[in-house]
ROLUM-141386 format. One line per field, with one value per residue: residue in three letters; y, z, x of N, C-alpha, C in turn; residue number from 1. Coordinates in steps of 0.001 Angstrom, whole numbers. Last residue first. Example, Ala and Ser with C-alpha at 12.3 -4.5 7.8 and 13.67 -1.06 7.14 Angstrom:
2
rest SER:ALA $
n_y -2250:-5690 $
n_z 7080:7800 $
n_x 12850:13190 $
ca_y -1060:-4500 $
ca_z 7140:7800 $
ca_x 13670:12300 $
c_y 30:-3300 $
c_z 7870:7800 $
c_x 12900:13200 $
nr 2:1 $
//
This chain:
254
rest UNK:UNK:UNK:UNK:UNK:UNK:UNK:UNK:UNK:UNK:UNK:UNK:UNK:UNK:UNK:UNK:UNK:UNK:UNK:UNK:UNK:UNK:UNK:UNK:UNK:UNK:UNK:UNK:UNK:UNK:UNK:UNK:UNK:UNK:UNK:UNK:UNK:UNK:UNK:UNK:UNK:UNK:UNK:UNK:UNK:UNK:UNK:UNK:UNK:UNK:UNK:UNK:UNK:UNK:UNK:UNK:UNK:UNK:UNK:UNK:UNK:UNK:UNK:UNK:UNK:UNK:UNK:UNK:UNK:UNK:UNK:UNK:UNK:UNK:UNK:UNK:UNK:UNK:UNK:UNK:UNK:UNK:UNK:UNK:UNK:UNK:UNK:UNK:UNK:UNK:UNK:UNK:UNK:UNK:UNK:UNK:UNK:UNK:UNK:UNK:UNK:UNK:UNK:UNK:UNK:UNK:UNK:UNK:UNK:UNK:UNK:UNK:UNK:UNK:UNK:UNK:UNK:UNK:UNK:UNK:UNK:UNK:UNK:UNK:UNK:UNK:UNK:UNK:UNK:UNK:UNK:UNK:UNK:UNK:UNK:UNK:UNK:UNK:UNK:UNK:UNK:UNK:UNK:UNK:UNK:UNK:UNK:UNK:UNK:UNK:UNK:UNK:UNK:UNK:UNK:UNK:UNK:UNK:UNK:UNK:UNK:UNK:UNK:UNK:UNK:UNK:UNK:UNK:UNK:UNK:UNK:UNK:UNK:UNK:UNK:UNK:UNK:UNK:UNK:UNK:UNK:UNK:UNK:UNK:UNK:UNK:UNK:UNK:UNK:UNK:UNK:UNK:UNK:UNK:UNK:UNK:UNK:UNK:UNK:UNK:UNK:UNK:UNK:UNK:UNK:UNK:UNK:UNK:UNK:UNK:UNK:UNK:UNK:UNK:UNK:UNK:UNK:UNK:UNK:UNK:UNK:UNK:UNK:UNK:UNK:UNK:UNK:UNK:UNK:UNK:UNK:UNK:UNK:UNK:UNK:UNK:UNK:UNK:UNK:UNK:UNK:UNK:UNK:UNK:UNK:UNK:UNK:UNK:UNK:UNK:UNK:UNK:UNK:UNK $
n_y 109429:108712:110599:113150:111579:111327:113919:115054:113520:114640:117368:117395:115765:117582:120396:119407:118915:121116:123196:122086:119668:117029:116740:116684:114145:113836:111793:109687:107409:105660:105240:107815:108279:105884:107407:109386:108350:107379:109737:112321:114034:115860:116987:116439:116774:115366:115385:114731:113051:112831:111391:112802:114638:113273:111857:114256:115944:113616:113199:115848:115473:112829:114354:115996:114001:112888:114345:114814:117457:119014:121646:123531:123597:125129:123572:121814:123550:123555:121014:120443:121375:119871:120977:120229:121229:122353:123719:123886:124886:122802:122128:124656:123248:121126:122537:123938:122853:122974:125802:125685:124842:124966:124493:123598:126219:125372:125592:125648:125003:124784:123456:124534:126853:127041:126652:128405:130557:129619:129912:132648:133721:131616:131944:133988:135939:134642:131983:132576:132785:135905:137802:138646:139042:138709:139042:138174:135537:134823:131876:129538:130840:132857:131805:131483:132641:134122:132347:130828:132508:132642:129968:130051:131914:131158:128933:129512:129271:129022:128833:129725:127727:127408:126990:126050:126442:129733:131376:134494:134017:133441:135393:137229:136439:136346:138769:139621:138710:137450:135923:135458:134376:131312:128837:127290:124764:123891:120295:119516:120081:121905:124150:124716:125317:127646:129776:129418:130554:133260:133871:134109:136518:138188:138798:137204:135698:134649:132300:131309:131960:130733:127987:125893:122619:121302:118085:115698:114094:113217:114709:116579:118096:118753:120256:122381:123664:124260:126150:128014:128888:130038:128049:126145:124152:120619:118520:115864:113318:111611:108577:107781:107628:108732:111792:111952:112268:114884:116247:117094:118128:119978:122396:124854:127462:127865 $
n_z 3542:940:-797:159:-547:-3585:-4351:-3294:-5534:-7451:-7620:-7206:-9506:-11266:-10727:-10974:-13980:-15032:-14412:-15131:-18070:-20514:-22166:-25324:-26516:-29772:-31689:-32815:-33587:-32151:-30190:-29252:-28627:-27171:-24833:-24790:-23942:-21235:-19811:-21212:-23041:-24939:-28147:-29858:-32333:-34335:-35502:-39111:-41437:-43553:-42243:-40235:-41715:-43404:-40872:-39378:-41367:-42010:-39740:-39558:-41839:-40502:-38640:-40100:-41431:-39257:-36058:-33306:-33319:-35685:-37830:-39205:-39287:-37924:-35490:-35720:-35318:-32406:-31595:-32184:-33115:-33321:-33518:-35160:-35010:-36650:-40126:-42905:-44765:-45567:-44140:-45409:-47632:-46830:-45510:-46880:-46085:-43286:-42309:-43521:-41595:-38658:-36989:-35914:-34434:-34887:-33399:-32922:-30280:-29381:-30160:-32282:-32012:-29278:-29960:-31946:-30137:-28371:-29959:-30613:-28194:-25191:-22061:-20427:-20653:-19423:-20329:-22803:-21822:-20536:-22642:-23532:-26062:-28187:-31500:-33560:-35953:-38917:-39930:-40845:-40508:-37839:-35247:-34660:-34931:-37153:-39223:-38197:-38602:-41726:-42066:-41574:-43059:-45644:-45392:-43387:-40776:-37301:-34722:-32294:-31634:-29032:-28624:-26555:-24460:-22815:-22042:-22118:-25434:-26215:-25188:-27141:-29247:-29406:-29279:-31149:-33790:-33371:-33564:-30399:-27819:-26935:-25175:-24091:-22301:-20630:-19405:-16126:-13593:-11675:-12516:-14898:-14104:-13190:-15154:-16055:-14586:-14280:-16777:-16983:-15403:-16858:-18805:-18459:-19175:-18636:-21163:-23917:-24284:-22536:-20984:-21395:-20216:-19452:-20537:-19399:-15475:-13525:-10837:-10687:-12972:-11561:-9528:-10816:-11836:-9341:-8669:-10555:-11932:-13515:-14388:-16676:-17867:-19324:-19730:-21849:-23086:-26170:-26555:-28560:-30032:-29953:-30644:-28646:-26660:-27317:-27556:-25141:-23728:-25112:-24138:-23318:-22769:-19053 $
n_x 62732:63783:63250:64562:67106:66672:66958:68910:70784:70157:69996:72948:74287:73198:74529:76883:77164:76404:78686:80854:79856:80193:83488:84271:86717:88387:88037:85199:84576:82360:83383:83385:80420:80324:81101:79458:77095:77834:78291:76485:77009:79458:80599:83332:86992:88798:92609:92907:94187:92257:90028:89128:87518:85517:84191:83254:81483:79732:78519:76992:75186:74094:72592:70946:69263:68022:67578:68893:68589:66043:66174:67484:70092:71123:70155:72456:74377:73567:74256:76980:79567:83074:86162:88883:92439:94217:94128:94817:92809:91393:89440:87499:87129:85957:83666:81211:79290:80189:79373:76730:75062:77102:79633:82658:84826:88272:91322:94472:97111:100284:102447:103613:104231:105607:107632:108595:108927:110667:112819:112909:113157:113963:112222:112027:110065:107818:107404:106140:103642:103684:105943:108383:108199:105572:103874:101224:101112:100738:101927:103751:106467:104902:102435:99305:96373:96301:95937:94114:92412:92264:91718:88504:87889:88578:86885:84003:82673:83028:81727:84133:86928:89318:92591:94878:96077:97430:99053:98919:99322:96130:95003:95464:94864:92596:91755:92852:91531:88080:85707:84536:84357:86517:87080:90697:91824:94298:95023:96303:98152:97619:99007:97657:95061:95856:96315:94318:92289:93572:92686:90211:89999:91063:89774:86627:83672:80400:79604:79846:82306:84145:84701:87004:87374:90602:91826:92112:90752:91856:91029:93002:92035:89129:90520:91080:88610:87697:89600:88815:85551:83851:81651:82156:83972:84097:86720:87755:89926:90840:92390:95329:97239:99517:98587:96870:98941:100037:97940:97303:99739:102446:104795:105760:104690:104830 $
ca_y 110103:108003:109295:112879:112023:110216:112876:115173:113393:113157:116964:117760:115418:116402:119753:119863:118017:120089:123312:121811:121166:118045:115573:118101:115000:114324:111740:111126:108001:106473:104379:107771:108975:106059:106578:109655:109470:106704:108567:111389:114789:114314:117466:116851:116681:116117:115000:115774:113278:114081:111157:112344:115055:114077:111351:113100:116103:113980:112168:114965:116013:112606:113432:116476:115188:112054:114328:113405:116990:118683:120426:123727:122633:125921:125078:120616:122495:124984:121835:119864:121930:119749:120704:121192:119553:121667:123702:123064:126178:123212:121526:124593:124410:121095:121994:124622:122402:121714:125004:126281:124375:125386:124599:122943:124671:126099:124588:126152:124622:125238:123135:122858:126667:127879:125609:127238:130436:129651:128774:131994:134308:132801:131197:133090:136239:136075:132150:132286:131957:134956:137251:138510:138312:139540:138207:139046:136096:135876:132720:129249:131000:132253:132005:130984:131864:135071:133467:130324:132079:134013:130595:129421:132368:131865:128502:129192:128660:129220:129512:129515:129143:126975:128471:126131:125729:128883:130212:134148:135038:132528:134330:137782:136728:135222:137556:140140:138006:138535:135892:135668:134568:132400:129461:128201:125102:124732:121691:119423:119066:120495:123280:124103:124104:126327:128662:128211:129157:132348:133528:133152:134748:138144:137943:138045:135096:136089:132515:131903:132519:132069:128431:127130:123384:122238:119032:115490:114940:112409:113401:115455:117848:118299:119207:121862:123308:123223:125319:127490:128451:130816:129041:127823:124800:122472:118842:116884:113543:112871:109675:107126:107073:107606:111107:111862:111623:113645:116379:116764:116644:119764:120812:123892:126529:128019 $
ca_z 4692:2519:-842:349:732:-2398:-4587:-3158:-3987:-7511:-8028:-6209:-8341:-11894:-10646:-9934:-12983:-15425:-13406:-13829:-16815:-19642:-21258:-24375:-26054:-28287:-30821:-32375:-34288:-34214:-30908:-29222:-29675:-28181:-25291:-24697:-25419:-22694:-20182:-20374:-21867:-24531:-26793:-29867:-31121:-34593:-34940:-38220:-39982:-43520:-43647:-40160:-41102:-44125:-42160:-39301:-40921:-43322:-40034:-38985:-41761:-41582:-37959:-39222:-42290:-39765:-37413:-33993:-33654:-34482:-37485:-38666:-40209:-38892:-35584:-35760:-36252:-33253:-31575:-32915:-32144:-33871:-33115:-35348:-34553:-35701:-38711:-42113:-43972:-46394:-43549:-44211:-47570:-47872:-45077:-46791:-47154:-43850:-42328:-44276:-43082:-39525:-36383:-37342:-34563:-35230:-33194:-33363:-31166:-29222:-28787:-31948:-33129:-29629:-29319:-32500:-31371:-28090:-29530:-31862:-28431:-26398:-23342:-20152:-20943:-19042:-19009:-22650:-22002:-19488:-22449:-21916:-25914:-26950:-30372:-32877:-34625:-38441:-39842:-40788:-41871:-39269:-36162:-35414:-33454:-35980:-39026:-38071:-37185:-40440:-42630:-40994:-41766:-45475:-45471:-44228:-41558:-38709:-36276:-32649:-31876:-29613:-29051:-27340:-25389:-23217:-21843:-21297:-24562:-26074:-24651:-25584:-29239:-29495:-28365:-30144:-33412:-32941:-34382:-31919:-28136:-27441:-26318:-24302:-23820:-20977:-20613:-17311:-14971:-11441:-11474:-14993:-15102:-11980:-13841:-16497:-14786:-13154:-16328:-17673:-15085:-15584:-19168:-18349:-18676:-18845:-19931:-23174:-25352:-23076:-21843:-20432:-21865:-19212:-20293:-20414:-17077:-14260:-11804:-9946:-13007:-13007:-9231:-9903:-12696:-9832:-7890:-10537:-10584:-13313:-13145:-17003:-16978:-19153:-19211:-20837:-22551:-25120:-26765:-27213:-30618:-29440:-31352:-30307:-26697:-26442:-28706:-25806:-23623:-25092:-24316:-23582:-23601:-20381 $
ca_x 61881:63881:62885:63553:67010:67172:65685:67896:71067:69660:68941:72538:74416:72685:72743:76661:77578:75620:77321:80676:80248:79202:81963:84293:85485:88135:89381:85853:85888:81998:83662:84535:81472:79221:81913:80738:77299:77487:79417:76313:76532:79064:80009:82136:85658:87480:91155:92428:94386:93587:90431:89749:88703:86667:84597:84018:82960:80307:78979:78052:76486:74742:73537:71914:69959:68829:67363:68914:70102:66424:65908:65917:69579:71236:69556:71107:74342:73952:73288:75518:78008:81487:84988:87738:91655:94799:94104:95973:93799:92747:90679:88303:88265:87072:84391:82819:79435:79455:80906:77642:75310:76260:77643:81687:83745:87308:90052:93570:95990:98990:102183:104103:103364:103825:107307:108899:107558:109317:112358:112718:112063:114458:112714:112954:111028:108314:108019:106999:103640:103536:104676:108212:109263:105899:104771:102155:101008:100993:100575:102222:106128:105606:103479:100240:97192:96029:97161:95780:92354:92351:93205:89743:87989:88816:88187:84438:82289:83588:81128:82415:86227:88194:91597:94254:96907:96051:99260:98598:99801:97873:94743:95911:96353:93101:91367:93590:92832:88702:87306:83866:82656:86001:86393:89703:91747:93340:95551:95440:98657:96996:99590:98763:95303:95023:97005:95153:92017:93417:94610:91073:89561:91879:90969:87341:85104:81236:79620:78031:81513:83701:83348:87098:86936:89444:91934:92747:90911:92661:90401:92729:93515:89652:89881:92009:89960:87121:89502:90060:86634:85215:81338:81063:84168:83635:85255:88216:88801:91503:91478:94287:96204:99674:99633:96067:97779:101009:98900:96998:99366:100709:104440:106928:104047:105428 $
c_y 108993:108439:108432:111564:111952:109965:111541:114419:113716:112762:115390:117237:115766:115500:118614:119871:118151:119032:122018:122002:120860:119091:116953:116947:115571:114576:112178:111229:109335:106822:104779:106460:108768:107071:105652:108352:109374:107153:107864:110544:113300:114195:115759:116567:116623:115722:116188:115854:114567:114015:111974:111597:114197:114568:111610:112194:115348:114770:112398:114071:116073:114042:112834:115544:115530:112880:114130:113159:115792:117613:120189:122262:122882:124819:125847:122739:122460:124345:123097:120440:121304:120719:120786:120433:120837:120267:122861:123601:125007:124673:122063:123593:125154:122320:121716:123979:123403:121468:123744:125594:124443:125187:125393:123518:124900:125054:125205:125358:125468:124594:123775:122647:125216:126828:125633:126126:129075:129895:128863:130384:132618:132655:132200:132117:135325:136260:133856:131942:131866:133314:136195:138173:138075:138596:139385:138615:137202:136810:134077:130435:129927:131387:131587:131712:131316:134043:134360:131463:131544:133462:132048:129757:131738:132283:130442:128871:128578:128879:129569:129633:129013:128109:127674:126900:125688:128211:129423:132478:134718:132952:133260:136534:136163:135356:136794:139350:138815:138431:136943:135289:134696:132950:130632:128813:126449:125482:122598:120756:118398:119339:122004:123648:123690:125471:127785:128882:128643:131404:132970:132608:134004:136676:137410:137806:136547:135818:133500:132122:132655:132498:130069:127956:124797:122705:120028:117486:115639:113164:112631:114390:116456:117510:118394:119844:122160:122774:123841:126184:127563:129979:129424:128377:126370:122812:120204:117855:115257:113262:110542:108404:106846:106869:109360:111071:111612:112350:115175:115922:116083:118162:120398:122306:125528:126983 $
c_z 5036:3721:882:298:1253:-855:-3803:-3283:-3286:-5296:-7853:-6244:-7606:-10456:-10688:-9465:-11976:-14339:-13748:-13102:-15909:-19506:-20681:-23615:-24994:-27737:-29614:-31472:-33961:-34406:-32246:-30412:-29952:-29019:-26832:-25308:-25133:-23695:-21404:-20676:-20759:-23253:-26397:-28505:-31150:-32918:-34902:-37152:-38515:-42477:-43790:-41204:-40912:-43123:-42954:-40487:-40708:-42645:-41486:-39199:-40838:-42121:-39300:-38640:-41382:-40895:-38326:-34725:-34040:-34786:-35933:-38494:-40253:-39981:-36958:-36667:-36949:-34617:-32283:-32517:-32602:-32938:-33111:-34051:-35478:-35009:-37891:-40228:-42595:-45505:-44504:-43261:-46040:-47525:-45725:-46237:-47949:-45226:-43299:-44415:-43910:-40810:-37494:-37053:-35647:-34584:-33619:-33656:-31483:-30506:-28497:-31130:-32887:-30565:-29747:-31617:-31810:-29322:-29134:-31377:-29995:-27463:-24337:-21042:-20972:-19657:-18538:-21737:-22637:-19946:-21371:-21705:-24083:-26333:-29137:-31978:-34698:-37257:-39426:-40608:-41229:-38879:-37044:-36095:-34107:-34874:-37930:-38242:-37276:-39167:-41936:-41035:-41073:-43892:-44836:-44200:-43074:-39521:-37188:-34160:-32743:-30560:-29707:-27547:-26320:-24062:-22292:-20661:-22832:-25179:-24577:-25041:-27408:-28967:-28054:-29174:-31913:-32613:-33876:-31917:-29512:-28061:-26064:-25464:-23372:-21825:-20698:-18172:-15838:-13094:-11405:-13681:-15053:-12690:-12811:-15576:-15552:-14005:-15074:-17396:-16195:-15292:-17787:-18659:-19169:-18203:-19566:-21551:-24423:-23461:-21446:-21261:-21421:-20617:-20201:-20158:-18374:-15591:-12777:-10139:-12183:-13376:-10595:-9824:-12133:-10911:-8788:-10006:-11007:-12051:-12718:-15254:-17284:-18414:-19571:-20470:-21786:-24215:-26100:-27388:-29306:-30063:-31307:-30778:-27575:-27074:-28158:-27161:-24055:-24700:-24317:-23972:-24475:-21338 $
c_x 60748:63126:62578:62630:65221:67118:65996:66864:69522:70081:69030:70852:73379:72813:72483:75282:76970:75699:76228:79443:80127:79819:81497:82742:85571:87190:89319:87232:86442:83355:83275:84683:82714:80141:81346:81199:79200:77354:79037:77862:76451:78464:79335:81950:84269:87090:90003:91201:93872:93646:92396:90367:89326:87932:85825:84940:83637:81842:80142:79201:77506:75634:74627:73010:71310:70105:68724:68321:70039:67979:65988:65124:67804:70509:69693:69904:72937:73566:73125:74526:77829:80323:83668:86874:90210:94186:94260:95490:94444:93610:91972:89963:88527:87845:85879:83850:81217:80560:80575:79206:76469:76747:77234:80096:83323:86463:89021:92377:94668:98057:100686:103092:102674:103346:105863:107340:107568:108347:110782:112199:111516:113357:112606:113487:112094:109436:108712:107900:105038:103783:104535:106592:109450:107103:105603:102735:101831:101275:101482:101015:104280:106080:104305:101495:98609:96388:97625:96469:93767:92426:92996:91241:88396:88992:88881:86290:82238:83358:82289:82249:85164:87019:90264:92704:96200:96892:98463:99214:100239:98899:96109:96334:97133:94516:92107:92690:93601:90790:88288:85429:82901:84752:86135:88753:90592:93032:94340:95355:97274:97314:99010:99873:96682:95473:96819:96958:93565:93197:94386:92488:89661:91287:91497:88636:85557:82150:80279:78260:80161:83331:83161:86010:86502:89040:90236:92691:92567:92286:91183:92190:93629:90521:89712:91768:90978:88140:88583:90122:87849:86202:82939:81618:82951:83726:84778:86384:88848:89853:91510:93365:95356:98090:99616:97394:97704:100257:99962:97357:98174:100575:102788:106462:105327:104849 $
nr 254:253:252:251:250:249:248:247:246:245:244:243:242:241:240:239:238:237:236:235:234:233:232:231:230:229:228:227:226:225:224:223:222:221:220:219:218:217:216:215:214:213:212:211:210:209:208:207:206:205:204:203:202:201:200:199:198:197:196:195:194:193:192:191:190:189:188:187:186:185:184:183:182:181:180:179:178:177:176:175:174:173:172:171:170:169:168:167:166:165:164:163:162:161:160:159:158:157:156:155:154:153:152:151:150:149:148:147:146:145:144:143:142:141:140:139:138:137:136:135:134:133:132:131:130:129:128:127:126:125:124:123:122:121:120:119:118:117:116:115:114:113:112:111:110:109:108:107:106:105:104:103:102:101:100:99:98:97:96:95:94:93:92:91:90:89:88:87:86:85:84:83:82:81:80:79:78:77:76:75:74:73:72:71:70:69:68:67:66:65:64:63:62:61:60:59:58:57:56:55:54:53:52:51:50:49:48:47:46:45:44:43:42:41:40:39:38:37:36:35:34:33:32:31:30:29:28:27:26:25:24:23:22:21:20:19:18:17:16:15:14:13:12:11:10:9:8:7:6:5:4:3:2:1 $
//
C-alpha cells in the first residue's frame, strides 16, 4: 500500500537519496538492493522490455526488501502511468519532457484532485485491494508518489521555468541525451552549464534534481554540486565491471 515514501522521508531531513538500476527484470536482484541499504530501484522501461507483469514483480520485491520503486517509462502515455501507480510504483520517471505543458499532463495523469486528474480504482493493488478508503488513499497517493520528468534536451532547458511551474515532484537530468540534443559531448562546457542551469533553478524552488552516477566518485562529486538523488550504475554495469575485473585477476595469476 502507498502508505509512505522513504524517499520523501529523506530529502525532507536533508540527507541524499541513493538508488540503483535495474535492466535484467530480477526481483531477486531488487531484493538484494533492499539488502544493501539502497534508497530505491531505478526500474529501466524505456530501453529495456519491462512488461506490466515484471514490473509488479519488481515492486513487490521492492517492498518486502524495504526499498522504493521508482519506474521509467518509454513515453507520456497516462494509462502507463496510471497502471503503474496502480500497481504500487512510488514513482514515474519520464523521458523527454520538454515543455510546461507536458509537465502539467504528467501531474494530471499521476495525481489526484484538486492537483490532477488520476483515474482511480477503489481495489487497486496500491490501495491494499480495497482496504484503505478510497478518499484516504488518494490523499496518501498524492503525498507519497512522485512525478519525475527528465531534463535531455535544449528545449527542457530553455522551458525549464515552465516546467517547475507545473509543481512536479523532483526532475531528473540525462546528460547524455542532453549532451545529443546539444551535438556535443557531456563534458562540453555548453552542456555542463545547462546543467548547471537546472540545478540551480530547481533547487532554488525546492525541487530535488537527480542524475546518473557511474562510478562512487561521480556520485559523490554529484552530491557535493547539490544533487539530492542519484540513479548509481545497473545491475548489468555492476555485473560486468565485477566479472571483467575478477577475470583479469584470475588470468593475472596464472
Amino acid at each position: 500500500m502507498v502508505t509512505s515514501n522513504r524517499i520523501w522521508d529523506k530529502l525532507k531531513k536533508g540527507e541524499p537519496v541513493i538508488g540503483c538500476q535495474i535492466r535484467t527484470r530480477s526481483p531477486m536482484i531488487a531484493e538484494v538492493y533492499g539488502c544493501c541499504g539502497f534508497d530505491y530501484v531505478f526500474i529501466e522501461g524505456e530501453h529495456f522490455p519491462y512488461g506490466p507483469e515484471s514490473v509488479l514483480d519488481m515492486v513487490v520485491a521492492c517492498e518486502l526488501a524495504g526499498i522504493e520503486p521508482l519506474l521509467r517509462i518509454v513515453d507520456h502515455d497516462p494509462g502507463k502511468i496510471l497502471q503503474a501507480l496502480d500497481m504500487g510504483v512510488k514513482g514515474m520517471i519520464v523521458p523527454h519532457c520538454d515543455s510546461g505543458a507536458e509537465a502539467r499532463a504528467l501531474m494530471t495523469a499521476g495525481k489526484y484532485g484538486p492537483i490532477g486528474e488520476r483515474g482511480f480504482s477503489n481495489t487497486s493493488r496500491a490501495t491494499g485491494y480495497g482496504t484503505l478508503p478510497m478518499e484516504t488513499y488518494k490523499e496518501l497517493a498524492n503525498a507519497n508518489t512522485m512525478i519525475i520528468p527528465m531534463i535531455e534536451s535544449r528545449a527542457a532547458v530553455e522551458n525549464l521555468d515552465e516546467i517547475l511551474d507545473a509543481k512536479v515532484d523532483a526532475l531528473h537530468i540525462g546528460p547524455f541525451d542532453l549532451a545529443e540534443s546539444y551535438g556535443a559531448s557531456v563534458h562540453d562546457k555548453t552542456v555542463q552549464q545547462a546543467i548547471d542551469t537546472v540545478l540551480e533553478k530547481a533547487t532554488a524552488v525546492g525541487v530535488p534534481v537527480a542524475t546518473v552516477s557511474a562510478t562512487p566518485e561521480e556520485a559523490a562529486r554529484n552530491l557535493r554540486k547539490g544533487f539530492r538523488m542519484i540513479s548509481f550504475s545497473s545491475d548489468l554495469a555492476l555485473l560486468k565491471s565485477a566479472g571483467t575485473r575478477a577475470l583479469e585477476q584470475i588470468r593475472s595469476a596464472l
